[in-house]
C-alpha positions as CSV (number, residue, x, y, z in Angstrom):
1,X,-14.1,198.2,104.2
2,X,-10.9,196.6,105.4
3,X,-9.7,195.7,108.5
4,X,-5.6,196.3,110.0
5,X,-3.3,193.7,110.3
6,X,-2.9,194.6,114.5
7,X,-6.9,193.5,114.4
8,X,-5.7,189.9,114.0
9,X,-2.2,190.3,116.1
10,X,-4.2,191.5,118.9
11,X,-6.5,188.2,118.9
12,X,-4.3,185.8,118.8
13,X,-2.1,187.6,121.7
14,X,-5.2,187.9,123.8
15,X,-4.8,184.2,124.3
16,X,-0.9,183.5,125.4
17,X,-1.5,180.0,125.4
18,X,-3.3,179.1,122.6
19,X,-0.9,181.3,120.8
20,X,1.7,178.9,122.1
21,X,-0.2,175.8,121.2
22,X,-0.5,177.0,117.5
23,X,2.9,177.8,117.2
24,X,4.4,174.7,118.9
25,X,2.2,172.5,116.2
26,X,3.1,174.9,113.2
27,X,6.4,174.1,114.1
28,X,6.2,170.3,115.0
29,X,4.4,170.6,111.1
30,X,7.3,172.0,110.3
31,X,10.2,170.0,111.8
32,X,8.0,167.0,110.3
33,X,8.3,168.0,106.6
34,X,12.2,169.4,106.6
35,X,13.1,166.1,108.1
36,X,11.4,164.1,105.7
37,X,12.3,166.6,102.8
38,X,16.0,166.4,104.3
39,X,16.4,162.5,104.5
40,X,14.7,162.1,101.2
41,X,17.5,164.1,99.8
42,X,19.8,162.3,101.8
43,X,18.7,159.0,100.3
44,X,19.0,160.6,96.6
45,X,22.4,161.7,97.1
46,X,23.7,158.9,98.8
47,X,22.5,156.4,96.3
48,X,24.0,158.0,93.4
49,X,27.2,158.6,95.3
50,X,29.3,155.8,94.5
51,X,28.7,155.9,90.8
52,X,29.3,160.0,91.0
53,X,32.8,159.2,92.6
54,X,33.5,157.3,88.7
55,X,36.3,159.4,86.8
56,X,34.8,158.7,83.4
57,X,32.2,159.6,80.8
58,X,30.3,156.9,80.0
59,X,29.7,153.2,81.8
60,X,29.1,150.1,80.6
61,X,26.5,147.8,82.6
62,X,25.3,144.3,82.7
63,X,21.8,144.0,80.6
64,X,20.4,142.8,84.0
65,X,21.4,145.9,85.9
66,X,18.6,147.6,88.1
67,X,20.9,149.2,91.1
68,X,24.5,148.9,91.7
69,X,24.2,146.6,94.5
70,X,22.5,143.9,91.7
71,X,24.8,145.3,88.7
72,X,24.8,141.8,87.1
73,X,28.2,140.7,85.2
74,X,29.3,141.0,81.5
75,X,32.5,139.7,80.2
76,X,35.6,141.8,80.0
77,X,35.9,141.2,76.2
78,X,33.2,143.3,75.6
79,X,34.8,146.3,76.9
80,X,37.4,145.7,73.8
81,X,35.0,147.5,71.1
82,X,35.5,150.6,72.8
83,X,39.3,150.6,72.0
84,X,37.6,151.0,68.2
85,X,36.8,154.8,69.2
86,X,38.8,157.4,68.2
87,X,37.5,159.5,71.0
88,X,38.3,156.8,73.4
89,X,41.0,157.5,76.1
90,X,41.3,154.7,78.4
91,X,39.1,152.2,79.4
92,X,38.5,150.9,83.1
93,X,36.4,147.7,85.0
94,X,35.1,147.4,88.4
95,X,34.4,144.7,90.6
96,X,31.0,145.3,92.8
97,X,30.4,143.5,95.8
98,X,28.5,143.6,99.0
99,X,30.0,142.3,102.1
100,X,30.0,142.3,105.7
101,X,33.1,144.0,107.6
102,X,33.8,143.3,111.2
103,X,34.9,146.3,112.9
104,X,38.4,145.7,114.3
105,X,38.1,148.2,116.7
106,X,34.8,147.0,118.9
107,X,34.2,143.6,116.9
108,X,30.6,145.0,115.4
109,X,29.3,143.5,112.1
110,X,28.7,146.3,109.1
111,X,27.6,145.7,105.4
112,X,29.5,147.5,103.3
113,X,29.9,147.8,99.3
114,X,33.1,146.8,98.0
115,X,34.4,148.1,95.4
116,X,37.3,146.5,93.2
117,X,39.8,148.5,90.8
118,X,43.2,148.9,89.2
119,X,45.7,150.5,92.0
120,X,46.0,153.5,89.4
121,X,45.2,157.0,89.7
122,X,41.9,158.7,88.2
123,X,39.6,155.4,88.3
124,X,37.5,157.2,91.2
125,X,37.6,161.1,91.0
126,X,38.5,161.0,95.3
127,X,41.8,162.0,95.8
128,X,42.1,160.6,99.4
129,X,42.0,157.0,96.8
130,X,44.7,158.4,94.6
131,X,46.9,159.4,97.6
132,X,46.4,155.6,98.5
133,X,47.8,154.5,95.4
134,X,50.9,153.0,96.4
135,X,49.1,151.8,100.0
136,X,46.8,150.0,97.4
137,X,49.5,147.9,96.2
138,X,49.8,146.5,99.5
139,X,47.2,143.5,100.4
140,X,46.8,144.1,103.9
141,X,45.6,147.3,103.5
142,X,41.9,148.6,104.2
143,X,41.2,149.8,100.8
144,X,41.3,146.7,98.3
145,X,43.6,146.1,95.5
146,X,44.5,143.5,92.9
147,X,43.7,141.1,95.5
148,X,40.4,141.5,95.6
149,X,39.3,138.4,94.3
150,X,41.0,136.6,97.2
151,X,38.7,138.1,99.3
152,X,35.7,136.8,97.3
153,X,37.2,134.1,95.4
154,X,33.6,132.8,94.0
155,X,34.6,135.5,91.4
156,X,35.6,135.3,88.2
157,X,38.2,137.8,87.2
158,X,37.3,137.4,83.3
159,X,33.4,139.4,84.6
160,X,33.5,142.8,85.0
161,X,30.6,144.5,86.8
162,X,30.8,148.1,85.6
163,X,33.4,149.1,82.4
164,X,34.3,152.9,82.7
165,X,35.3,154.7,79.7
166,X,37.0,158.2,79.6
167,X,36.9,160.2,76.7
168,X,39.3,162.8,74.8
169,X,38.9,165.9,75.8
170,X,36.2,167.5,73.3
171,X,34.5,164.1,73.1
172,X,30.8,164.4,73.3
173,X,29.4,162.2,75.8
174,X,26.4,161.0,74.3
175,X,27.5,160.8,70.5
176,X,30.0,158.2,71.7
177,X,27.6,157.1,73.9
178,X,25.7,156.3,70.4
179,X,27.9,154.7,68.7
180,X,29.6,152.2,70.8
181,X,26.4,151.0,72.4
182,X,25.9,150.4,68.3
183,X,29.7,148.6,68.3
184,X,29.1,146.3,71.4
185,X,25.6,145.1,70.6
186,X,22.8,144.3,73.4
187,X,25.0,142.2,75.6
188,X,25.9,145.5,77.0
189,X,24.3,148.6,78.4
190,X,26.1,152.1,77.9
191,X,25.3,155.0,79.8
192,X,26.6,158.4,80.0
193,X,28.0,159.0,83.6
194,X,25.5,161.2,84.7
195,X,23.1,159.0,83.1
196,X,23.9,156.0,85.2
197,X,24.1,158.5,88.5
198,X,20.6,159.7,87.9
199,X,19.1,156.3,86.6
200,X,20.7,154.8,90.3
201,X,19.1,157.5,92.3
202,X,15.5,156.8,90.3
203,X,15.4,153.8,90.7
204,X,15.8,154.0,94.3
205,X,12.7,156.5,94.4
206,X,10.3,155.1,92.3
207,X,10.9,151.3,92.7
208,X,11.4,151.0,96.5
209,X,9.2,151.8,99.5
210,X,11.6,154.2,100.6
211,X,10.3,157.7,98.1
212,X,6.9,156.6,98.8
213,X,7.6,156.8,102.9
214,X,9.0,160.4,102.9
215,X,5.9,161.4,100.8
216,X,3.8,160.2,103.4
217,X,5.3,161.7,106.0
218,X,5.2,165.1,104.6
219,X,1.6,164.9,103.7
220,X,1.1,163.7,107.3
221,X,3.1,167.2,108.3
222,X,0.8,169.0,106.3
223,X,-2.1,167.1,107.8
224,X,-1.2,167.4,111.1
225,X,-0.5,171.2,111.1
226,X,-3.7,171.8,109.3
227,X,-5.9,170.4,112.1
228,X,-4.2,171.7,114.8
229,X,-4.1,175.3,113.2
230,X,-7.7,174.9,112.3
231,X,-8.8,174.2,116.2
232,X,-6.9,176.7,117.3
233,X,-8.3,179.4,114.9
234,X,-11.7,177.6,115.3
235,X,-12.2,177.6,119.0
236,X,-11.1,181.7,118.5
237,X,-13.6,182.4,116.4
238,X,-16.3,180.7,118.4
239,X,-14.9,182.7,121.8
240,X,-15.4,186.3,119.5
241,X,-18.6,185.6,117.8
242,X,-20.6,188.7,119.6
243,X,-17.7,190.5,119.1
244,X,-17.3,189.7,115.4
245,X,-21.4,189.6,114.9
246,X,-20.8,194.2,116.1
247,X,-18.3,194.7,113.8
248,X,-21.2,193.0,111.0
249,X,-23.8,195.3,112.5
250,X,-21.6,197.9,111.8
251,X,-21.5,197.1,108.5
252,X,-18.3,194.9,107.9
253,X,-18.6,192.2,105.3
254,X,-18.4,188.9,105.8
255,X,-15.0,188.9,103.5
256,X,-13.7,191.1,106.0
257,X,-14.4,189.4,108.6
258,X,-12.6,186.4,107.1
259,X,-10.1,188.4,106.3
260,X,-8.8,188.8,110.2
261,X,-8.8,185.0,110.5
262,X,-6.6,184.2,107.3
263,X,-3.7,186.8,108.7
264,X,-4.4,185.3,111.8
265,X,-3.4,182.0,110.1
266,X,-0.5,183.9,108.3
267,X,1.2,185.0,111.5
268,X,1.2,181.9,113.4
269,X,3.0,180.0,109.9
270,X,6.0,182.9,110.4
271,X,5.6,182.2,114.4
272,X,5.2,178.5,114.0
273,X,7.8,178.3,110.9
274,X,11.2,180.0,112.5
275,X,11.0,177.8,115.4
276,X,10.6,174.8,113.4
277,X,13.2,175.8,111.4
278,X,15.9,176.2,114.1
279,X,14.7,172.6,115.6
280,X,14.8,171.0,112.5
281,X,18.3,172.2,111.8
282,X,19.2,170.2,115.7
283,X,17.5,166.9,113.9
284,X,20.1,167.2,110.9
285,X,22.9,167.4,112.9
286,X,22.2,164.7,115.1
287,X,21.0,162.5,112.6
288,X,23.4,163.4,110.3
289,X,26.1,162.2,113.4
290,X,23.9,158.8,113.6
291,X,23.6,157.5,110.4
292,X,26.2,159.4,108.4
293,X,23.5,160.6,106.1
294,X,24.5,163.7,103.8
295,X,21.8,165.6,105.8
296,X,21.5,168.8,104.4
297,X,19.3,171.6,104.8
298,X,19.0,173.5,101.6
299,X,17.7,176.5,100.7
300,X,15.1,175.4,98.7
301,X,13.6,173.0,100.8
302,X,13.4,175.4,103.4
303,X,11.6,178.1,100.8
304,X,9.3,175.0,99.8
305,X,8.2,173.9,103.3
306,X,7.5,177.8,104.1
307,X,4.8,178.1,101.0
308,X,3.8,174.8,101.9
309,X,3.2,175.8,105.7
310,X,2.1,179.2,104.6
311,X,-0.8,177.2,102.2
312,X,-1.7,175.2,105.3
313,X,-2.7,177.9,108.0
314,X,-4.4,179.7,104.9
315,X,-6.5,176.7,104.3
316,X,-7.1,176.2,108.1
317,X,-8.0,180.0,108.2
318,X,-10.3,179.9,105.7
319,X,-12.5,176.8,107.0
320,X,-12.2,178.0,110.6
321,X,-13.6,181.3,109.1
322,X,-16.9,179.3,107.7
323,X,-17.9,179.7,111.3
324,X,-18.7,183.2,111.4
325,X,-21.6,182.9,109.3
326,X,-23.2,181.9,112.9
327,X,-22.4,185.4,113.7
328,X,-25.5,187.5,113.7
329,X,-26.1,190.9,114.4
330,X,-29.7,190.2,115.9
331,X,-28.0,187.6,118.2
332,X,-26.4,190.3,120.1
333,X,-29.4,192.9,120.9
């Protein structure tokens, strides 16, 4: 014997504002796990971004390398055994360097990563940089050229901090990867581009607080939605227990029973879930505005934090439903 969907619809609207107060913390859930979910993403992409912006196939790093803010230096000799390839193109170097930047505009301090290259085309794959070519040649211009090192003369020009290598087209990446990491020895490391992007982006996850902080806030989401939805749900069974101990003495199971509280739960995750949705999409924007973040909602995050939601009003259903084992037919007559 099974019960209709408008059974559990018509309990939770019998109570406007407990409705509302299961929705509004569904969706405060909900906002809670998108925006962790969305600046976690954020901080993967935007780690990796600089070393995506590199027009080459494979990179050569200092031994000490961990993150391209501490690349380490190697000697630009040792970008020479790549010449020995035949599927070699061109090789380029980099200069990496953090520094703080005084806004001319309002005077405010910012750090920002400096990033020193030949004034030639196809070094970054950002055409607004090759458009600057000829700008770059000047050395009072915002974007740095060969006068980089007089900005930070404790430099030395002969210490690259990143060699790029482009290949001929038909090259395979990681054959020649292979082999010159053979040629150069251990004094250098050689990665294939996206390699080095998704070794950057790791390393930012796994060896900083920062992956570990977004993964506490979404459990936290999850935690918080699951004890508000399982009050709510909770404090409805307890206000229907004679009504649900008749529909027992007429000879509903108790799997039936707990059946009207799960699509209960179901419900409010598509009630509490749209709204959240909508809100969280606000919190992008205007965090997206503050901190320049590439803020994104995607679609599979948004799938995600639905079967996620969906999963946590189930869960609150079903322990909010261990409470109508208090409801006894003989309690009622």
């Amino acid at each position: 014997m099974s019960i209709p969907v408008p059974v559990a619809w018509l309990q939770l609207t019998k109570e406007p504002l407990r409705l509302a107060a299961a929705v509004a913390g569904i969706a405060f859930a909900v906002i809670l796990m998108l925006v962790q979910l969305g600046f976690e993403d954020a901080q993967s992409t935007s780690s990796g971004i600089h070393l995506s912006s590199l027009n080459c196939d494979l990179v050569l790093v200092s031994p000490e390398y961990q993150y391209l803010v501490g690349a380490g230096h190697f000697s630009e000799r040792q970008l020479f055994p790549a010449f020995a390839l035949s599927e070699v193109a061109s090789v380029d170097k980099i200069y990496v360097a953090p520094t703080p930047l005084k806004n001319p505009a309002h005077g405010s301090d910012r750090a920002i990563l400096a990033l020193g290259l030949a004034p030639v085309p196809g070094v970054l794959s950002i055409p607004a940089v090759d458009e600057s070519i000829e700008r770059l040649r000047d050395p009072d211009t915002a974007l740095f050229d060969e006068h980089f090192l007089r900005l930070f003369p404790y430099r030395n020009s002969d210490e690259a901090d990143i060699g790029l290598v482009r290949l001929r087209p038909g090259a395979e990446p990681e054959s020649a990867r292979a082999r010159l990491e053979k040629l150069i020895g251990p004094g250098v490391k050689v990665f294939t581009h996206a390699g080095i992007v998704a070794r950057e982006r790791n390393y930012w996850a796994t060896n900083t607080p920062v992956g570990v902080v977004f993964r506490v806030g979404l459990i936290m989401g999850l935690f918080v939605g699951l004890i508000i939805v399982y009050q709510i749900l909770y404090a409805d069974v307890t206000d229907h227990l004679r009504e649900y101990a008749t529909l027992k003495a007429i000879g509903y199971r108790d799997r039936d029973l707990a059946l009207i509280v799960v699509r209960q739960a179901m419900i409010l995750s598509v009630f509490g879930f749209i709204p959240g949705v909508a809100v969280s999409q606000g919190v992008y924007y205007l965090a997206a505005s503050a901190t320049l973040l590439p803020l994104e909602m995607t679609a599979s995050n948004v799938v995600a934090v639905y079967f996620l939601t969906a999963g946590m009003c189930s869960l609150s259903g079903i322990l909010a439903a261990r409470r109508l084992r208090s409801a006894e037919p003989a309690s009622i007559f």
